[in-house]
N, C-alpha and C positions, 0 to 999 in steps of 0.2 A: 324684355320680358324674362322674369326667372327662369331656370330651367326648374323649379319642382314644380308652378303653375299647371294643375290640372285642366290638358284641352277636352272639353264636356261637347260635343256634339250639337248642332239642331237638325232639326229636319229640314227638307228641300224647300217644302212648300211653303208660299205664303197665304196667309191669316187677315181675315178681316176683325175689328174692332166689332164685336155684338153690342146690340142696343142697351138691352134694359142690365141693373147691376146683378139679379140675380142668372143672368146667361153670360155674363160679362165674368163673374163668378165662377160659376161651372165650367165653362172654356178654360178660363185659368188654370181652375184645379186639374183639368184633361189636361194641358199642356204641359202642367210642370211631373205630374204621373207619367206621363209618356218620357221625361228629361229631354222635350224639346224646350231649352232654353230660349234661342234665340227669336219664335214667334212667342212663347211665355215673357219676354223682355221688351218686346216690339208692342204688345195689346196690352200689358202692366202699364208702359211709361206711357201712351196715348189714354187708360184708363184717367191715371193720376192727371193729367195735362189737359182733362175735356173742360174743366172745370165743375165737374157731378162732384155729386157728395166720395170723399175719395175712399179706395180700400180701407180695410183696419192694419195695423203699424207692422201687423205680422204677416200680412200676404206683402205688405209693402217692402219689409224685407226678403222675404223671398223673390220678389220683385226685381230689388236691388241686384240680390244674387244672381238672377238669369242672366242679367244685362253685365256685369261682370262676368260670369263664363262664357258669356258671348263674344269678349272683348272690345266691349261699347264703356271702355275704362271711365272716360269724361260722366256721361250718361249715368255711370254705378255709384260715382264717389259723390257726384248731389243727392241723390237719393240716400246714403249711406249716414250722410253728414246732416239730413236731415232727421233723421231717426236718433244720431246721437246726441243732438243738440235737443231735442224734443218729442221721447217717446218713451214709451214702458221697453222701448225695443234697444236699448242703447248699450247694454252690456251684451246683448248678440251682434248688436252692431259690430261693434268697436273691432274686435280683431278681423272680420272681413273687410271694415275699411281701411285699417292698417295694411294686410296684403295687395289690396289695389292703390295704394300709395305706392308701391314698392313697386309692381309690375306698370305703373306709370312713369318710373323715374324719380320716387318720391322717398326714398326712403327715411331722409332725416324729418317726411311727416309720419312717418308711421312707429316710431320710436315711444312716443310720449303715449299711446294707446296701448303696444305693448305694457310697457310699464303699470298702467292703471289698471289691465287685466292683472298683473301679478302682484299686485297689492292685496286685489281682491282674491287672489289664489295662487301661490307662490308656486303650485305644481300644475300650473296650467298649461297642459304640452302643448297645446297650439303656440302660444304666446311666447313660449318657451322657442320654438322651433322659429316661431317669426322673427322672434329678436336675434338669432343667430343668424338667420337670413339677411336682415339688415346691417348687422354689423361688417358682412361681408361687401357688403358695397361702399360703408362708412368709415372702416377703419383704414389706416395708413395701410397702405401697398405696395410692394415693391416686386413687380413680375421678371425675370427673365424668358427670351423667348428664342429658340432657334428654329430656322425655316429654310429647306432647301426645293428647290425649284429647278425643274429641268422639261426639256419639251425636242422635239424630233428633229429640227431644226440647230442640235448641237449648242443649247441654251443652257448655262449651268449657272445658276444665283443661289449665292449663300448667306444668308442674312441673321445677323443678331441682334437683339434689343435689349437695352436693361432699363426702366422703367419705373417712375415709384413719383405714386400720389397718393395726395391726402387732403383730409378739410379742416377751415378753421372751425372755432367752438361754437358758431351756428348751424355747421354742416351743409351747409348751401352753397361755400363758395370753394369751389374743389380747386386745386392747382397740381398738376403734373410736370415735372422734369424725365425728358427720356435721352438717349445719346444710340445711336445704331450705328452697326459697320457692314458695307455689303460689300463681298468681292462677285463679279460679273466674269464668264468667259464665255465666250463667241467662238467654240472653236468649229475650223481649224486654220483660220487666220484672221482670229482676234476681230475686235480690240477686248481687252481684260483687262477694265476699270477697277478700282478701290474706291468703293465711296464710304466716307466718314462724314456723319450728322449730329445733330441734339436739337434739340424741340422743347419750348415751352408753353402749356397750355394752361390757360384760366379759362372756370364755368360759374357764374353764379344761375343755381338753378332756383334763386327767389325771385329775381326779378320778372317781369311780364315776358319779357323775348328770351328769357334763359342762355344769356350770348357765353358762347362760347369764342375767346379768339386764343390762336395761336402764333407763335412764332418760332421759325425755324433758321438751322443755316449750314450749310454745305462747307466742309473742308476742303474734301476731294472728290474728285480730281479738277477742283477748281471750288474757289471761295467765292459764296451769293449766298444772300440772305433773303426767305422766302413769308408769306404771313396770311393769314385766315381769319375769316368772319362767321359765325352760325350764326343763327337766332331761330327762335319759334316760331311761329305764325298760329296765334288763337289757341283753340283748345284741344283740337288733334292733332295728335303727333306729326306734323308736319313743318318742315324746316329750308329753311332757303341759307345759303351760302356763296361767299366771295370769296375768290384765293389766288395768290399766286406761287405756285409751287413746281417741282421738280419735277421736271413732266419725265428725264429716264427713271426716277422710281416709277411713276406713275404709271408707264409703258413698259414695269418691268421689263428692259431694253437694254442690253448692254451696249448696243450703237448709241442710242439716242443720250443714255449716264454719257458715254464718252463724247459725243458731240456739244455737251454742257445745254439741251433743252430745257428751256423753262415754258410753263403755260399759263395764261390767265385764264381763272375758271370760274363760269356762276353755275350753280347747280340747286335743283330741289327734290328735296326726298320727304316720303311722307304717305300712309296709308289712313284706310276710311275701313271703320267693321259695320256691319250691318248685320240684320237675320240670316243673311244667306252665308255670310264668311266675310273675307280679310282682303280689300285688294292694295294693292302697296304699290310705288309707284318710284322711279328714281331718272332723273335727267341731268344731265351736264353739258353744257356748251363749252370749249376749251378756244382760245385763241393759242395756239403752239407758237414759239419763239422762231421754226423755220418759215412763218407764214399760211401752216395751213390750217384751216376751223375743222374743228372733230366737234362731230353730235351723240352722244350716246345717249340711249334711253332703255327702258327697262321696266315692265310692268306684270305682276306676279297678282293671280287671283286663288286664292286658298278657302275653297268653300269649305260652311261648316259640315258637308256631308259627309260621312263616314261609312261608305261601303262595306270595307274590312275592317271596320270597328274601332276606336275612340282610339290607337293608337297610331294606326296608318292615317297618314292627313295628305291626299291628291291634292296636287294644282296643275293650273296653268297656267304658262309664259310667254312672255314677247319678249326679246330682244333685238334692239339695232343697232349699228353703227356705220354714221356714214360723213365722211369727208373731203376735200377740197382738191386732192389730188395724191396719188401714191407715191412715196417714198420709203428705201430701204430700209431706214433706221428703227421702225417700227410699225407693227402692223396696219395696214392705210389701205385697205380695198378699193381699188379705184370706181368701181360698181356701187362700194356699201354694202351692206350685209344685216339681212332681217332673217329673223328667226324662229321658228313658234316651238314650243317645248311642252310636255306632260312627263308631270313627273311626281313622285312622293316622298316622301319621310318616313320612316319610321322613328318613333321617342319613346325612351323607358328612364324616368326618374324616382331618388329617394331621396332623403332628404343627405347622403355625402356621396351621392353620384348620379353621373347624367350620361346617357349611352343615344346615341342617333344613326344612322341610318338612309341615307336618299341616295335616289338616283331619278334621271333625265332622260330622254330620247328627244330628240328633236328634228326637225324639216325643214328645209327650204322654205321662205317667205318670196325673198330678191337675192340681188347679187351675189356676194360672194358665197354667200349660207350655203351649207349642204345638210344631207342628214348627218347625224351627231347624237353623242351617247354621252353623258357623266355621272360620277359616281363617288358617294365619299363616304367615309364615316371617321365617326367623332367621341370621345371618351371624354369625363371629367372623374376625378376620382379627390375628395378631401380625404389626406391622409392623415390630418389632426384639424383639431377645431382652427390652427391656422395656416397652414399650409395644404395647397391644392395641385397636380398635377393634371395636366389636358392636353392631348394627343389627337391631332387631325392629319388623315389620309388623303388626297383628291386627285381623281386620275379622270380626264377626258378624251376624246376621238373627234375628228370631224376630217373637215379637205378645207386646204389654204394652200389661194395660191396654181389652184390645177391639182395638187397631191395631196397626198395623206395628212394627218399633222397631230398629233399625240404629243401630251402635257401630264407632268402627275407635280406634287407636290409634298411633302410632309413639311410638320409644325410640330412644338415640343413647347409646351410652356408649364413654367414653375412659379404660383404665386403664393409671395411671404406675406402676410397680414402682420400688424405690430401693435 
């Protein structure tokens, strides 16, 4: 999702579908005055779908539009696609399906709509603003990125990336080259690995499954060559994956980089919107190289209510992680560790900067889990129409282990467009 993407609120409650078209009507008009979208979005798409004589092409666009600020993306861009292929409504269409192209993933579809609006108006600042938006996803890239990591436990990682992708002349089939170097120390009696990397990634985002595979490979401190599978599943953003990879990056772990860990991993990530909000969902099962299976999982609900108003956005979290048996090399709770979390965001965007804001508190579920606090924030600033700078902070608390245990991080990234 873009960071300029306006998050627009619904309300809590759910809405019934009224019977006849002229209450069916007035509900609507209530709901979209009130800018509760996401029940305006919910009793629009069940209006048009009863099979009754349907809305006219301009409630149906506004229609459209609920269900996109709802983030029911799938849901918006039929609706959207059908007005512009057959309606008096097609030049209001058109650049609101262009941006849900774009906050879908879709950017090389929303290019060609831009355009058509600036034919028809060369000073069209939406259109204007959208195709600079897309450009930033479509043009050649080349990021550097540095990130330093340190945690209570005497953990200091230093990591650099340099990075640079691009698409061929249909824009669908993206390919990235990266190369990283991380130095690890463990102090105060080691081990203080070097690890040296490079990665290569292919996406075609035309095909049905949008497969992403990769391939990577390890220099130091030992040479192994590691490789990955995404694909899509259907029409919500949901993704299943295969991989085998570097499980001491993975464990940011300077024991486990030096003990040369690899892991076999299937993992599915993948969220569902509805009237109510966003719930999102992430799972990995790892076979680890010492023999032992790690489960993580991860499940985040982001309603669309808004207490403190359309900029503050509450959730709540579950996280677990639980495993075959403890070992030094990296964190392994012999118990496992669940853990429930409320926490917020804060977001302020323009169209060349993006500022956020959250924090966490969390409780005990099971095992290892204690209470627990985190907290970051985050800056994007375009310093010219091609070059971006982006600055992230994160510092956490909790108990591992029987004691205290405190993590922060920073990140610094510089991205060149060409």
């Amino acid at each position: 999702m873009t960071a300029e993407r306006s998050q627009i609120p619904a309300s809590q409650g759910k809405t019934q579908l009224v019977g006849t078209q002229s209450e069916r009507l007035k509900r609507l008009e209530t709901l979209l005055s009130e800018e509760n979208y996401g029940a305006a979005g919910t009793e629009g798409l069940a209006w048009i779908q009863s099979g009754d004589e349907p809305p006219d092409s301009a409630l149906r666009l506004k229609i459209a539009n609920s269900l996109a600020w709802s983030n029911r993306l799938s849901a918006a861009i039929k609706e959207y696609e059908k007005l512009v292929r057959n309606s008096d409504q097609f030049q209001n269409a058109r650049i609101p399906l262009a941006n849900t192209y774009r906050w879908s993933g879709r950017a090389d579809l929303s290019v060609p709509l831009y355009e058509q609006a600036l034919e028809d108006n060369e000073a069209n600042q939406d259109a204007l603003d959208g195709m600079e938006y897309a450009e930033r996803d479509l043009r050649p890239r080349t990021t550097i990125e540095w990130a330093r990591d340190q945690d209570s436990d005497n953990l200091r990682l230093n990591t650099g990336t340099l990075t640079h992708r691009w698409r061929d002349t249909t824009l669908q089939q993206i390919y990235e080259v990266q190369t990283d170097l991380r130095t690890a120390h463990q102090n105060p009696n080691g081990p203080h690995p070097r690890h040296t990397g490079a990665a290569m990634r292919y996406t075609h985002t035309g095909l049905p499954l949008q497969p992403e595979v990769s391939i990577s490979m390890q220099g130091r401190p030992s040479s192994r060559w590691f490789a990955g599978l995404r694909v899509k599943l259907g029409e919500l953003p949901i993704h299943a994956e295969i991989a085998r990879e570097n499980f001491g990056m993975t464990a940011a772990s300077a024991k486990a980089l030096e003990a040369g860990l690899t892991a076999n991993r299937i993992g599915l990530t993948g969220s569902w919107s509805g009237e109510m909000g966003v719930l999102s969902g992430r799972l990995n099962a790892y076979k680890v190289s010492d023999g032992n299976n790690l489960l993580t999982t991860s499940i985040k609900l982001a309603p669309n209510w808004r207490p403190l108003g359309v900029v503050v956005k509450p959730y709540a979290s579950i996280d677990t992680r639980d495993l075959s048996f403890n070992t030094p090399n990296y964190w392994s709770p012999v118990e496992g560790s669940g853990s429930f979390g409320l926490g917020a965001s804060a977001e302020w965007t323009e169209k060349d900067w993006y500022f956020v804001l959250a924090g966490q508190l969390g409780t005990r579920i099971y095992g290892d889990a204690s209470d627990s606090w985190s907290a970051s924030i985050g800056a994007q600033r375009w310093l010219s129409r091609n070059t971006a700078l982006t600055a992230t902070l994160w510092g956490m608390g909790s108990i591992r282990d029987g004691g205290g245990y405190r993590a922060h991080s920073l990140s610094l990234k510089l991205d060149r467009l060409w």
